[in-house]
N, C-alpha and C positions, 0 to 999 in steps of 0.2 A: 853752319847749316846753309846749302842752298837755299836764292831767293827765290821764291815760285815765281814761275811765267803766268802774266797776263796777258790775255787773249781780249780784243777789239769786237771779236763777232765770229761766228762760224768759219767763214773764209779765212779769216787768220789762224785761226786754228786749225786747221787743214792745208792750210799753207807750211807750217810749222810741222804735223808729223807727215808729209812727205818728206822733206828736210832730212828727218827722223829716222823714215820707213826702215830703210837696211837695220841701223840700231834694233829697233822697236820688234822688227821679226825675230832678229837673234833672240830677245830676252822672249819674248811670247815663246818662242819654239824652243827654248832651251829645257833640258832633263836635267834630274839630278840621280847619280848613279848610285846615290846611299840616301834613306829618309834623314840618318844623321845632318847632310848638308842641308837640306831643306828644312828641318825644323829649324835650324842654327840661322839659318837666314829669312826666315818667315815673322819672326819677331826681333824690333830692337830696342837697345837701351834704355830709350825715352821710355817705353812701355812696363819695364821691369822699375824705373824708377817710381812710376806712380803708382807702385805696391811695395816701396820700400820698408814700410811698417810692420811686414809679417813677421810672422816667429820662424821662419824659415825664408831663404833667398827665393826671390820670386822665379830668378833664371833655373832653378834647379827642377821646380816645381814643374815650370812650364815643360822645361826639357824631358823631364821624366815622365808628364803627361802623354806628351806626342809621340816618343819613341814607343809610348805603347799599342798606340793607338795603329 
């Protein structure tokens, strides 16, 4: 797992996503040409692990939720 960035104050932080910007625009303006890819990527592992107790897998649930939606 990446280490998060610490930021100093405003200015460094702003320092940092112009840096960034080009990256930062792509992902903000990216589409996804199928809701399949964006369910699939809107939630991860960490997340389905903290419902590892159900009586059914939590990834299927989720997945089956959103696709319908």
């Amino acid at each position: 797992m990446p280490t998060p960035l610490e930021f100093t104050g405003k200015k460094d932080l702003v320092a940092r996503l112009r840096v960034d910007a080009e990256a930062l625009v792509v992902w903000f303006e990216g589409r996804y040409e199928e809701v399949e890819f964006l369910v699939k990527d809107s939630v991860g592992s960490s997340t389905f692990r903290a419902f590892a107790h159900m009586p059914h897998p939590p990834s299927q649930i989720f997945y089956n939720w959103a696709g319908r939606c």
